[in-house]
N, C-alpha and C positions, 0 to 999 in steps of 0.2 A: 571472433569475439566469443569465449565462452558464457556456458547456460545461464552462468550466476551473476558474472556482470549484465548480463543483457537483462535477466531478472531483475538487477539492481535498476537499472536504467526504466524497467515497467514501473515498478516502485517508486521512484521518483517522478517518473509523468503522473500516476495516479496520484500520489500527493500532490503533487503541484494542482492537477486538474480541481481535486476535489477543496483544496483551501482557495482554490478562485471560484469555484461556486458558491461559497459565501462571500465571497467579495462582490461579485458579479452583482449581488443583489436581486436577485429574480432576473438574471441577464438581462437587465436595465444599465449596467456597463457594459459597453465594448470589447476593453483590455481584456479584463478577466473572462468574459462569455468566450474571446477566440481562448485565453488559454485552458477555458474548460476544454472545447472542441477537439484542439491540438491536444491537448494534455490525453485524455482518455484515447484516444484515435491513437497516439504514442504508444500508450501502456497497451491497450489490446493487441494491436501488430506486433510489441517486443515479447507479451507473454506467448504472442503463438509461434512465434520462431523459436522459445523457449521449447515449450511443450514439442515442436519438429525435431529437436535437438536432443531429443530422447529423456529430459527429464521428466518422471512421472508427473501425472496431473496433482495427483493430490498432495506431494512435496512443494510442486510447483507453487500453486494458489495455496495452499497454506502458510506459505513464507509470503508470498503475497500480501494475503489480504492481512496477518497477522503485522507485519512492518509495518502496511497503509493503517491499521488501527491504530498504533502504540504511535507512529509518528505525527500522524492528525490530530491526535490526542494531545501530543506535548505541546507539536504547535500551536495550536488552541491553546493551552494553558498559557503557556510562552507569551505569543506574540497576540492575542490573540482575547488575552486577558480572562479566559471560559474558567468558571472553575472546578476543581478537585475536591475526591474526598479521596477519604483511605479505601472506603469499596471499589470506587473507578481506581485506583492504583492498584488494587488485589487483583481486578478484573483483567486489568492491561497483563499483570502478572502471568495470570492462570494462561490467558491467550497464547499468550510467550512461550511459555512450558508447556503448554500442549504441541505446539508447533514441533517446538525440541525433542517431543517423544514422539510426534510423526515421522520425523526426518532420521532419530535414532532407529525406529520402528522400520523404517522403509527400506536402510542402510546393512538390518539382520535378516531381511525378509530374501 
């Protein structure tokens, strides 16, 4: 499996983990507590096979944590009902674009 799908794969355990700790309700639910557990315990093991697999760190968790912000985010809004303004959308922005000039950055270095 490459770096990036397995990356993809952290990324979606961490989302998932983290929109079931608000479900979990103070893990006063069951369901979502185990898919907190399972979820994060996913994503840490996928990002460290990542990082084994020679992607730098700081490429690595930058695209990490930038996707887990921007997607937690929508879902929130989404399904989730949280809301938005224009500064949390510039923010999600900015996050975005920085990520893209790490990874441009990292790519000339």
């Amino acid at each position: 499996m490459g770096a990036y799908l397995l990356l993809a794969l952290a990324i979606a355990a961490e989302v998932s983990a983290t929109i079931s700790l608000k479900l979990s309700e103070g893990f006063s639910k069951v369901g979502p507590s185990i898919i907190v557990v399972v979820g994060y315990a996913i994503a840490f093991v996928a990002l460290a096979r990542v990082l084994k697999m020679g992607l730098a760190v700081g490429v690595a968790y930058a695209i990490w944590a930038a996707a887990g912000v921007a997607l937690v985010a929508i879902i929130g809004v989404v399904f989730l009902k949280e809301p938005v303004n224009a500064a949390m959308i510039a923010g999600l922005a900015l996050v975005i674009g920085g990520v893209v000039l790490i990874e441009v950055g990292s790519a000339s270095a």
